[in-house]
Wavefront OBJ file of the C-alpha trace (Angstrom):
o trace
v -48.321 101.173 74.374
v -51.539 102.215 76.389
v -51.028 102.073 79.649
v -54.328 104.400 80.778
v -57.880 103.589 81.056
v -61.300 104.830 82.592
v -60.968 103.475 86.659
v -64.159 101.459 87.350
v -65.542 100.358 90.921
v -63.351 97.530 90.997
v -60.045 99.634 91.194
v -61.283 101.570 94.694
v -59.140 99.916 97.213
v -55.951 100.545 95.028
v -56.784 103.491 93.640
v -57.484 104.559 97.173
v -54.023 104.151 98.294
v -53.040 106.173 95.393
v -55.576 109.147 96.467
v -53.972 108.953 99.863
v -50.326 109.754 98.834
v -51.526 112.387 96.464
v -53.862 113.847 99.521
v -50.479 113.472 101.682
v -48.310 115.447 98.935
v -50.597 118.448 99.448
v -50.366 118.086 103.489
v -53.306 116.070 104.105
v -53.304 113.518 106.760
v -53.324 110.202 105.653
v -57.168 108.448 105.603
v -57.624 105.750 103.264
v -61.014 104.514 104.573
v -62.156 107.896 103.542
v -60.938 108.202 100.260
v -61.725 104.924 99.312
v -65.392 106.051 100.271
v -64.721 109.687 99.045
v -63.824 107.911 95.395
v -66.584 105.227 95.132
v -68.938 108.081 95.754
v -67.343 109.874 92.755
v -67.381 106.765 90.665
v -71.021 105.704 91.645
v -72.794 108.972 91.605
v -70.737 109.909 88.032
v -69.966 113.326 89.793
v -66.226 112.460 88.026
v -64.311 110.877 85.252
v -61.185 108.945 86.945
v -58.156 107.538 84.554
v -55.593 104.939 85.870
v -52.455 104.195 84.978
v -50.839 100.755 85.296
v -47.716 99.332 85.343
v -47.555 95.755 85.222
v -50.973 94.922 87.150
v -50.500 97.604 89.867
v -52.289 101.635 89.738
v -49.254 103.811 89.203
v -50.996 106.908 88.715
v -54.364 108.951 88.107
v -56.284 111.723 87.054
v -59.605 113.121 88.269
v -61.916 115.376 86.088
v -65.074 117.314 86.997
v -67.712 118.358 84.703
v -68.583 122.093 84.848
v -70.265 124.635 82.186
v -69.197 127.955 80.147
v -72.428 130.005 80.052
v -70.914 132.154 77.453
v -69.609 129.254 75.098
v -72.665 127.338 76.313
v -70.807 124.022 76.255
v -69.251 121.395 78.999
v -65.555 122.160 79.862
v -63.581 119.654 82.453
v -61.595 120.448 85.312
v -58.844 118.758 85.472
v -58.571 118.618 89.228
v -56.201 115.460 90.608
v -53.285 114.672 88.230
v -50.760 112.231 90.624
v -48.348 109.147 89.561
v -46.848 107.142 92.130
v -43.112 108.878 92.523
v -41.168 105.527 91.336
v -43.055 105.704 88.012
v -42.323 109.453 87.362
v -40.338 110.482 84.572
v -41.772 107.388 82.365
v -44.712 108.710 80.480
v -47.623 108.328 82.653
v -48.507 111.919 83.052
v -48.590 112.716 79.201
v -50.804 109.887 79.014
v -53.205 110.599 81.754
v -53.926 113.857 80.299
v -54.216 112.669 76.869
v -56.902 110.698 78.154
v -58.417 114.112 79.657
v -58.094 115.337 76.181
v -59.538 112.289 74.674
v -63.122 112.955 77.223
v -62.718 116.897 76.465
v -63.233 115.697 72.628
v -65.738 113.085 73.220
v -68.317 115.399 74.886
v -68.073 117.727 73.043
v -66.752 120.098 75.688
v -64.554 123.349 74.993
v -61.723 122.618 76.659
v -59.478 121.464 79.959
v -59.204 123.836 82.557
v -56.999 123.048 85.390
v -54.529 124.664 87.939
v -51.549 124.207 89.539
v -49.045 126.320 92.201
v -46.774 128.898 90.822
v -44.235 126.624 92.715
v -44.543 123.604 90.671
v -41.785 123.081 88.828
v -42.684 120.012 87.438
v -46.147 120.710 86.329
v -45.180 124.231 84.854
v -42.822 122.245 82.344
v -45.331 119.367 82.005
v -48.473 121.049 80.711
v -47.437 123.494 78.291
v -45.533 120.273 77.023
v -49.052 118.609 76.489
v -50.408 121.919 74.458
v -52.164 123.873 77.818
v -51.366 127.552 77.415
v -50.985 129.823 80.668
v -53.995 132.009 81.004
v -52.902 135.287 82.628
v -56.164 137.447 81.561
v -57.803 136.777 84.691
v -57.551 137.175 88.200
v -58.520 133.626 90.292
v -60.127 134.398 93.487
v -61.446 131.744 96.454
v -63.350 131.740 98.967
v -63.785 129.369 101.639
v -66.344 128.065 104.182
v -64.417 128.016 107.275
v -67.415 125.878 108.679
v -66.987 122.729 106.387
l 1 2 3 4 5 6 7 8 9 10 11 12 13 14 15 16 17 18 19 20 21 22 23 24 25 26 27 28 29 30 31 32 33 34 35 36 37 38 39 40 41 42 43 44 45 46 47 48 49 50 51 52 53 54 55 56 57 58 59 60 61 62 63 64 65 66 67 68 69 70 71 72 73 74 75 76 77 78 79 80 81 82 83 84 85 86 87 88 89 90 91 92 93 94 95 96 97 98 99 100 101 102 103 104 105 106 107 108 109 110 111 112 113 114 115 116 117 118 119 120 121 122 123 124 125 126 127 128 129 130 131 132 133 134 135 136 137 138 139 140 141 142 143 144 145 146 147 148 149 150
């Protein structure tokens, strides 16, 4: 049974509470006003593609995608960039199906793939993606910077 779809404007306020734990996971202090702002800007400006998960009526879980571009393959790819599900739904399914429904927008725009990334230190999401037929890419080395003025 389906328990994913596309999140529309509507799901916000719950969906924000949802952002806030996953922001809180990673060591973020806890703002709902702004991710509930944060998220309808996503949602109304299309700058993402946001899947829900439910459990009976309530948002157990999400995943966020952004659009970016392969010059050399000259085609859309997605980054798979928030994957979260409420902790007292883990271990039931919702992941698997969140990022089928990744898969399913990968294939439906015609885009290349679904990048995404994820700490060495993640047990959890180290078993879970290779599960759901991502392959470690190891060719590369993944550098950041970052504006220490934003």
């Amino acid at each position: 049974m389906k328990n994913t779809r596309k999140a529309t404007i509507q799901d916000v306020h719950q969906l924000s509470e949802l952002f806030d734990q996953y922001r809180i996971f990673y060591h973020k202090d806890s703002d709902i006003p702004a991710a509930e702002k944060f998220l309808t800007e996503r949602i109304k400006n299309k700058d993402s593609e946001i899947f829900i998960a439910e459990s009976e009526g309530k948002l157990v879980g999400f995943v966020q995608l952004y659009p970016l571009f392969s010059s050399t393959r000259m085609k859309r790819y997605w980054l798979l960039n928030d994957l979260y599900v409420n902790e007292n739904y883990r271990g039931k399914g919702f992941s698997k199906e969140l990022i089928e429904e990744a898969k399913e927008l990968a294939k439906s725009t015609n885009a290349c793939g679904v990048l995404l990334e994820t700490g060495r230190s993640n047990d959890i999401g180290n078993k879970l993606y290779p599960s759901c037929g991502f392959e470690l890419y190891d060719e590369v080395n993944f550098y950041e910077w970052t504006n220490r003025d934003s």
